[in-house]
C-alpha positions as CSV (number, residue, x, y, z in Angstrom):
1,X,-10.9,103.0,19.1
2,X,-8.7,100.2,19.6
3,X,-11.4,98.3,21.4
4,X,-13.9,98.2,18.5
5,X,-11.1,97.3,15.6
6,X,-10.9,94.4,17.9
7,X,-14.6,93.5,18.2
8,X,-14.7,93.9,14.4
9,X,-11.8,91.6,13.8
10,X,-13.2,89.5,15.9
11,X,-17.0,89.2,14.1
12,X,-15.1,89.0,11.0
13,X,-12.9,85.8,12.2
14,X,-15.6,84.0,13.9
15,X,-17.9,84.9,11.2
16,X,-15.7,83.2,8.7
17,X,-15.1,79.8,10.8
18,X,-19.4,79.7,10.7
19,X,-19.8,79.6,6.8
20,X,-20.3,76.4,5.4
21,X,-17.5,74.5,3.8
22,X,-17.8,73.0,0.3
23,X,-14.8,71.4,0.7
24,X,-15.2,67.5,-0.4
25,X,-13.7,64.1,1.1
26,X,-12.6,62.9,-2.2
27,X,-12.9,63.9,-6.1
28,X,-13.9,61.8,-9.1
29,X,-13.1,63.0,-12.7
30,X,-13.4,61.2,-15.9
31,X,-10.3,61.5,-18.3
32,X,-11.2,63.0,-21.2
33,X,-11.4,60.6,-24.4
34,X,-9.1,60.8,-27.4
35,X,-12.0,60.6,-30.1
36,X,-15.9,61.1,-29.2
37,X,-17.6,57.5,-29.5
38,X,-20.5,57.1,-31.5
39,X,-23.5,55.2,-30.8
40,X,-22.6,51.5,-30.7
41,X,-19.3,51.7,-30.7
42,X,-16.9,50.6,-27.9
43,X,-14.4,53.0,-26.0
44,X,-12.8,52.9,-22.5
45,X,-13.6,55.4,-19.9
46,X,-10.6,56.1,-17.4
47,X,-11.7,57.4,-13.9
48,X,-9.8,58.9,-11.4
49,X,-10.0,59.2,-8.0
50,X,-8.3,61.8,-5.6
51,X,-9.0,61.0,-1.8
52,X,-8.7,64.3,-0.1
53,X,-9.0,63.2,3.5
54,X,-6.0,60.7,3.6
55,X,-7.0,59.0,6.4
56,X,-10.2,57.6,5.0
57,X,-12.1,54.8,6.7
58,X,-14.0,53.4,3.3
59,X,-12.3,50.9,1.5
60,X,-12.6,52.0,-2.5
61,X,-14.5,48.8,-2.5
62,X,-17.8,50.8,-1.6
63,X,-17.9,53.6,-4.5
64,X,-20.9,52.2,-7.1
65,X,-21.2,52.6,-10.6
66,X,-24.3,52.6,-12.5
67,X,-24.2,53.0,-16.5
68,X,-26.5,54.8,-18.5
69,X,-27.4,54.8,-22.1
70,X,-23.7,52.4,-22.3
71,X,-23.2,49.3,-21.2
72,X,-20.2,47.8,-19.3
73,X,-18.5,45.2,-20.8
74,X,-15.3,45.1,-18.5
75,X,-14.1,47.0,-15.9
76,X,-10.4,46.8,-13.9
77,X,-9.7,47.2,-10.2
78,X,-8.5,50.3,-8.6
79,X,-5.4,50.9,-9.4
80,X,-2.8,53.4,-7.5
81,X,-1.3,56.2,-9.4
82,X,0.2,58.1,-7.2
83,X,-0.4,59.7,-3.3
84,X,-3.8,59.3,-2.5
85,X,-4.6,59.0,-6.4
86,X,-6.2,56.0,-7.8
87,X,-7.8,54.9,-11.6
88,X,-9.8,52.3,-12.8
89,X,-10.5,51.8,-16.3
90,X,-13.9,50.4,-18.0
91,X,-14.5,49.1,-21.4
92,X,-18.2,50.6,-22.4
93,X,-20.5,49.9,-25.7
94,X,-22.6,53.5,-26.1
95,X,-26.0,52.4,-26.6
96,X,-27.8,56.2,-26.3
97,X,-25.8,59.7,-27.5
98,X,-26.8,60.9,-24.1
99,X,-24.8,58.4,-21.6
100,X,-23.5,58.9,-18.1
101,X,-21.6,57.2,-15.3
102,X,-23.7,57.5,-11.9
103,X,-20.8,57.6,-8.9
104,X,-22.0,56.8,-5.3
105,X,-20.7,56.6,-2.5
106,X,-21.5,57.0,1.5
107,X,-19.1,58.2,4.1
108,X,-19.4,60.2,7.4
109,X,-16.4,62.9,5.7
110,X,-19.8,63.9,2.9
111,X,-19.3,61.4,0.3
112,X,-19.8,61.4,-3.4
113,X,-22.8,61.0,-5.7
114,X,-22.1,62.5,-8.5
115,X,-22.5,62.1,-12.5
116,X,-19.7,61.9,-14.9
117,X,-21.1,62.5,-18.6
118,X,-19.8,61.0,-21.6
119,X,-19.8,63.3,-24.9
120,X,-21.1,61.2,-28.2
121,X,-21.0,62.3,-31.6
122,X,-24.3,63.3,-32.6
């Protein structure tokens, strides 16, 4: 009896240490605005950036933005908020109601490419 509590236990354990993780290196969130733009107006977006794995090898010199349906008009470096937590700021014009902020970036911990949407009034 004893023997197969252990074999189960044991499945169970080494079955858990085999599922994939969805665990990422880093995280990207856009703050939330005050008021929602309209079309052709101007607002700045804050992102922030949480690096997970603090003993990345990518400088946050290599994570891309590409604007759509806004255009950039400014944009500020990274700047540290706390451990492992940075923000940069950019000033946008909406040009579209349905606008977005493409994030890319490539590293051997998974990277990011993700899409951080901006709400418009209609």
């Amino acid at each position: 009896m004893r023997r197969s509590k252990f074999i189960a236990l044991t499945i169970l354990i080494l079955s858990a240490l085999m599922l994939p993780s969805s665990a990422r290196a880093c995280e990207i969130v856009l703050q939330e605005l005050e008021e929602v733009p309209a079309v052709n107006s101007e607002t700045t977006l804050v992102v922030e950036y949480h690096q997970i794995h603090r003993n990345c090898s990518q400088p946050l010199s290599t994570i891309k933005f590409k604007a759509k349906g806004m255009t950039i008009l400014s944009e500020t470096s990274w700047e540290e908020t706390g451990p492992n937590a940075f923000q940069r700021k950019f000033e946008v014009k909406i040009d579209e109601s349905d606008c977005s902020l493409k994030v890319n970036r490539s590293c051997l911990k998974g990277g990011l490419n993700q899409k951080l949407s901006v709400k418009t009034q209609e």
